[in-house]
N, C-alpha and C positions, 0 to 999 in steps of 0.2 A: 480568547480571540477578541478584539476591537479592531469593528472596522464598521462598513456601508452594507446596506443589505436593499431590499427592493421597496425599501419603506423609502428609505432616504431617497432615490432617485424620483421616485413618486415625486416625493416634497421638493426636490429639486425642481421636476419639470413639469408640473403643474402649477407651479408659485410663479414658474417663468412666464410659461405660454399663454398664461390667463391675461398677461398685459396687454396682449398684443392682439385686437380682432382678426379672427382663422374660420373658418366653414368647418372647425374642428375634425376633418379628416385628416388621419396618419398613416403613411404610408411608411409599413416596417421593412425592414431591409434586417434578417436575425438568420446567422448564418447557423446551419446542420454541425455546431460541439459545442460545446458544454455551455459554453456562458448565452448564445443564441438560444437556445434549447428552455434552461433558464429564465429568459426577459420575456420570450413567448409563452410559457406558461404560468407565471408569475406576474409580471411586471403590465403584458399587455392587459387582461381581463380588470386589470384596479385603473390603466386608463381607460377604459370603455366606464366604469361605474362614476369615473367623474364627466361623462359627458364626449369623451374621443373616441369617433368611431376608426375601429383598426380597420385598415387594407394593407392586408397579408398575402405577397404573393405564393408564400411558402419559403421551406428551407432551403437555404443554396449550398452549395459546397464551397469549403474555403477554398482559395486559390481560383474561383470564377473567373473569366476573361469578356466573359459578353455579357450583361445586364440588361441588353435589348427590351426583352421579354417584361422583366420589372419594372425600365421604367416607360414603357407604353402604360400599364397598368396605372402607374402613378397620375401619369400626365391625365388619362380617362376618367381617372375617377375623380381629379385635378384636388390630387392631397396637397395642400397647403403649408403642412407638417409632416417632415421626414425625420425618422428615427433608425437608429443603425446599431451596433454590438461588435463589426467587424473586425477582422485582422487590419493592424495600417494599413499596405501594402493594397488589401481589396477595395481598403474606402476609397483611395487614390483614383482607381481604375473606373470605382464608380460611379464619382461625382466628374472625373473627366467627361465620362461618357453621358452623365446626365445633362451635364454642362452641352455639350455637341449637340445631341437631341432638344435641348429646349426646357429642360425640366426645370432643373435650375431658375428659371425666369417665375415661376407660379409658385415658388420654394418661400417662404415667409418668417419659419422656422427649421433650421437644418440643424439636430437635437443628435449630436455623437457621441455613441460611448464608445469607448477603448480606443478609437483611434483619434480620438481627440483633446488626448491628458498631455503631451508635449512637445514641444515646439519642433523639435523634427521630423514628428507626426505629420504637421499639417502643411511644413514649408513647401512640401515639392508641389505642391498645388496653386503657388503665386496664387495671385489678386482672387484665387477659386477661393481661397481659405477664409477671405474677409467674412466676417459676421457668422461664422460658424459655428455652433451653440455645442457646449460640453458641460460636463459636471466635472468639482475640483472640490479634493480631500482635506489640500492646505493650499494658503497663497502666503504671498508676506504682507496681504493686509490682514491675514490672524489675528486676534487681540492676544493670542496667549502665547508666556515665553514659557522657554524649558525649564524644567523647575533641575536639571543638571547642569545645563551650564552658565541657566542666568539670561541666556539670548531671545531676546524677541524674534519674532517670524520676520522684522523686514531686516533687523541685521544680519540673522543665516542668511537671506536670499541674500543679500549685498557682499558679503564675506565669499560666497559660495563665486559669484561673479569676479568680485575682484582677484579671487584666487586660482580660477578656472579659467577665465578670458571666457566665459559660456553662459549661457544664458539661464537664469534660476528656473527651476522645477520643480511642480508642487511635491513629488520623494523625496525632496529634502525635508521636509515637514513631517511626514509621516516616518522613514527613518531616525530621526530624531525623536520620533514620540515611542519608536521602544524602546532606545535606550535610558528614554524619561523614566516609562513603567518599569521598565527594568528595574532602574537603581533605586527607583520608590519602592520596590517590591524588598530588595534587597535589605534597606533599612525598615522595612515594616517588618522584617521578621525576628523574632526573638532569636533564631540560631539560622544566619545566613548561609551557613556553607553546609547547612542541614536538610537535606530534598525533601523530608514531611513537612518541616517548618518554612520553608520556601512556599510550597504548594499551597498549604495554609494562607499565606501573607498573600498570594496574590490571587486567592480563590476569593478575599476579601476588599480587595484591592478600592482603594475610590483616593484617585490622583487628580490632576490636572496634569495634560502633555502637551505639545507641542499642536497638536489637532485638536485640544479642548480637555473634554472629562473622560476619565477610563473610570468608569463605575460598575464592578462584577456582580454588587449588592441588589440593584435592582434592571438588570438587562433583560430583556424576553425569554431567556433560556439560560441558566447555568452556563456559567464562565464565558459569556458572550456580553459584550457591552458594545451598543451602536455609536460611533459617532459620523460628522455630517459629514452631504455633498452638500457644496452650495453650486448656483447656478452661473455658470461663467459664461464667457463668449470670445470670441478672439477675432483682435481688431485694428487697424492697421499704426503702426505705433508712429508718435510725435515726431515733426519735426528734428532732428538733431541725435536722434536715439538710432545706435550700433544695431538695433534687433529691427526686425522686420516687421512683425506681429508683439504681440502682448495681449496677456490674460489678463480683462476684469469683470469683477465679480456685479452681477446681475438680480440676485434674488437671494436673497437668507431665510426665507418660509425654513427652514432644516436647522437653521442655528442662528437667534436673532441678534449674538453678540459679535458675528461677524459684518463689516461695513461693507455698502452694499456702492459699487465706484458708479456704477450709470445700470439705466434700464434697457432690460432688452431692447435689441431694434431687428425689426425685420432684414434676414438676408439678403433677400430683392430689394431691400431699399436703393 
């Protein structure tokens, strides 16, 4: 496996939030399955050791319809820094409704995972989505091309566009990087169409993909090798541009060969 684990979002969002003066309270919103479950006991307790105090309403159920409750709490305890794990669908409901209540306004940092990797994620939210903070796998400011087909990350994203009429998304990057390790695996092995010798090849594997390094040689665990989030934000796009929003990248504490387009800004800006 290569992929993010709770290291990287660390470096993510701690390389981000440090720009920006906050009262360092977080206010988590990590829903009752797997991956909420997950950030709450993992990912919360390593931001409290660099300085963020968590406010934790507790676990919600997905599919919630009233947030009442959480974000009184936020607004009291007046977190600064909102952090979330949701389904789409829930973030929508939520930041509507924090937006109605006022919360929204005292919000400096709004730090989304899962519901905030693509653009149709965050459209139904109009002018709510401006300056809304997520972590991203691949962009097409990547420095690195596929070592299969040769493509740099901003000609996939351009290809992907002119071919789709649709707006690029950082799974193009990461699909692309397994068929990278794939096919590096493929020729690193002495007998390809041989399942020992396959296994072998990419139990050793150390490539470059489309996401960076797949290196299994020295990962935290056997046959795991991490690569980055970098920190992104999503912001209202230029003059003359067909898309409404656009991702850029924020912070590279996680990967310093990735280029960094502008610094966080706060969301209440």
């Amino acid at each position: 496996m290569f992929s993010f684990g709770t290291e990287q979002f660390l470096n993510a969002y701690v390389g981000a939030w440090d720009n920006i003066p906050t009262n360092k309270k977080v206010g988590v919103l990590y829903p009752n399955d797997a991956d909420g479950n997950a950030v709450r006991e993992h990912l919360a307790p390593l931001l409290e050791k660099h300085g963020y105090k968590i406010i934790d309403p507790g676990a919600y159920q997905d599919g919630t319809t009233d947030y009442s409750s959480q974000i009184a709490l936020f607004k009291r305890e007046q977190c600064q820094i909102f952090n979330t794990f949701p389904l789409p669908p829930d973030f929508v409901t939520f930041w509507r409704q924090a937006a109605q209540q006022n919360y929204t306004r005292q919000v400096k940092i709004a730090q989304i995972g899962k519901a905030g990797l693509f653009p149709e994620q965050v459209k139904p939210l109009g002018a709510l989505a401006y300056n809304l903070a997520s972590g991203i796998y691949w962009s097409k400011v990547f420095p690195y091309k596929s070592p299969l087909t040769g493509l740099s990350a901003s000609q996939l994203a351009h290809g992907y566009e002119v071919a789709t009429g649709r707006q690029w998304e950082q799974q193009l990057g990461a699909s692309m990087s397994l068929l990278d390790a794939g096919f590096e695996a493929l020729k690193a092995s002495s007998q390809p169409t041989n399942k020992e010798s396959l296994v072998k090849a990419i139990s050793t594997l150390n490539t470059q993909t489309m996401v960076g390094k797949v290196d299994f040689n020295n990962g935290p665990f056997p046959n795991v090798s991490p690569t980055p989030i970098i920190a992104q934000q999503w912001v209202k796009s230029p003059a003359g541009s067909k898309y409404r929003l656009e991702q850029v990248t924020v912070d590279n504490t996680d990967d310093p060969n990735v280029p960094i387009q502008r610094k966080l800004v706060p969301y209440n800006a």
